[in-house]
N, C-alpha and C positions, 0 to 999 in steps of 0.2 A: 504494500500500500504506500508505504514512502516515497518509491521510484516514483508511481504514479503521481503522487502526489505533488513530486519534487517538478514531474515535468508539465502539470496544470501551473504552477507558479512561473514557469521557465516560458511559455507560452500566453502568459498574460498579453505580453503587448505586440504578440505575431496575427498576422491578418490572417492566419487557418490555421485549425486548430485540429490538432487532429495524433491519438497516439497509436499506434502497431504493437502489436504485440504478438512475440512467436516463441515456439519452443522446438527441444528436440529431443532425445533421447542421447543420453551420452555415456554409455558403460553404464554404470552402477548409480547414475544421477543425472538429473533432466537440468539442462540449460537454457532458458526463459529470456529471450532479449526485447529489449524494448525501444523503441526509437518515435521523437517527438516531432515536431516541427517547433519548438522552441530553438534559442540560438545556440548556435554550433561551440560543442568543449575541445578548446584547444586537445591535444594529443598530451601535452605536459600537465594540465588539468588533469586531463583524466585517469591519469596515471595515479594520482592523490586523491582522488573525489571521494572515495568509500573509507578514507582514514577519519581516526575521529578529530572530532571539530576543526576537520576540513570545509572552509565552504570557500564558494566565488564568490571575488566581487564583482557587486552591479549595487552603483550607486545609483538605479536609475529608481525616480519618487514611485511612491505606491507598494514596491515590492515588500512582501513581511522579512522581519528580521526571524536569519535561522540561528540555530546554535553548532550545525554542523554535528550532530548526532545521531539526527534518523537513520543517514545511507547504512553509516556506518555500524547503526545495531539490527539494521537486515540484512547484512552482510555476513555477523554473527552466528551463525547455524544454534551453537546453544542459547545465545540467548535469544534468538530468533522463535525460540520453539517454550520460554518460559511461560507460563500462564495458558497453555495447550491441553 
C-alpha cells in the first residue's frame, strides 16, 4: 500500500494519472512491479529510495511532508508481515 500510495502523491501535479501494476513468479517468490506516471527517479535515487528515512526532495507547494519510513518498512518482509 505505500508504493501505491507513495506514487498517488508522486502524480499529484502530472496531467495522467495513471498506475501499472504487474507480477511474476520468480523461484520461490513473486516479484510485483509497479510503474506510475508521476516524475521520473533518477537511477542514483533509486538506488536509496527503500532505505530508511530516505526521501526526495520536491520543494514543490502542496506536496505532504514524509518521514521516509513507509518504503522502507515494506520492504521489510518481517516487519512487513507484523500484525498478520
Amino acid at each position: 500500500m505505500e508504493i501505491i500510495n507513495n506514487a498517488l502523491v508522486a502524480m499529484k501535479f502530472s496531467p495522467i494519472k495513471r498506475i501499472i501494476v504487474g507480477g511474476q513468479v520468480a523461484g520461490n517468490f513473486v516479484e510485483i512491479s509497479f510503474q506510475d506516471t508521476g516524475r521520473e527517479i533518477s537511477e542514483e535515487d533509486q538506488e536509496t529510495l527503500f532505505d530508511l528515512f530516505d526521501r526526495l526532495p520536491d520543494n514543490r507547494e502542496g506536496l505532504e511532508k514524509h518521514r521516509g519510513f513507509g518504503l522502507w518498512w515494506g520492504k521489510n518482509p518481517f516487519l512487513s508481515s507484523i500484525g498478520r
